[in-house]
N, C-alpha and C positions, 0 to 999 in steps of 0.2 A: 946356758940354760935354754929349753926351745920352748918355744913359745906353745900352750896350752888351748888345743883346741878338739870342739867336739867333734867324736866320728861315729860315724855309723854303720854297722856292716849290716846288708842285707843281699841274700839271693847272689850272694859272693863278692856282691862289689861293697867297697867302702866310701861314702858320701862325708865328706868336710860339713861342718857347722858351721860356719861363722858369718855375719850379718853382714859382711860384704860380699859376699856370693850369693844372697836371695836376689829373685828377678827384680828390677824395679828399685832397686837400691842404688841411689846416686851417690859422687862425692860431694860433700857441703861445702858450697861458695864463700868465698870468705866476704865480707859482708865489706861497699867500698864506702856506704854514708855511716852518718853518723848515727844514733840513735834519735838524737835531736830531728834529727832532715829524714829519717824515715818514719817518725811518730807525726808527721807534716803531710806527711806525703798520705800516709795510713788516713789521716783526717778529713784529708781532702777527699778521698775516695770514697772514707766514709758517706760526708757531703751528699757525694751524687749519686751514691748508693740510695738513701733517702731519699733526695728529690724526686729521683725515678719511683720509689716503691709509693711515695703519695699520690705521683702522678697516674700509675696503676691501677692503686686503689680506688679512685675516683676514676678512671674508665670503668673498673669492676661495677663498682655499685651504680654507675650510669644507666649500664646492662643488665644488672640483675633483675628488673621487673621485663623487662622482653621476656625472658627465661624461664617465667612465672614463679618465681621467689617470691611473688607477693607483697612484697616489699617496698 
């Protein structure tokens, strides 16, 4: 049986459909931790994703009346 794919003809030529031929289309990694140890790792990042966006925020609004925000 052959395998079922879309095609396209246009302006004579014929173009393949299939979703590993779009640009920018990787193979998927197989995954080497656990769920456990990447929901850990995800947390932590979280973490200091936050630390940073407080520490930010609190330079922003430092700034905001120079700027005349009024504020």
């Amino acid at each position: 049986m052959q395998s079922q794919k879309a095609t396209k003809k246009q302006n004579g030529k014929c173009y393949v459909l299939t979703s590993e031929r779009y640009v920018g289309a990787e193979a998927e990694e197989e995954e080497e931790e656990g769920l456990d140890e990447k929901m850990l790792h995800l947390t932590a990042k979280l973490e200091r994703q936050f630390a940073e966006s407080a520490k930010l925020e609190a330079m922003i609004r430092e700034n905001l009346p120079r700027v005349g925000s009024g504020r």
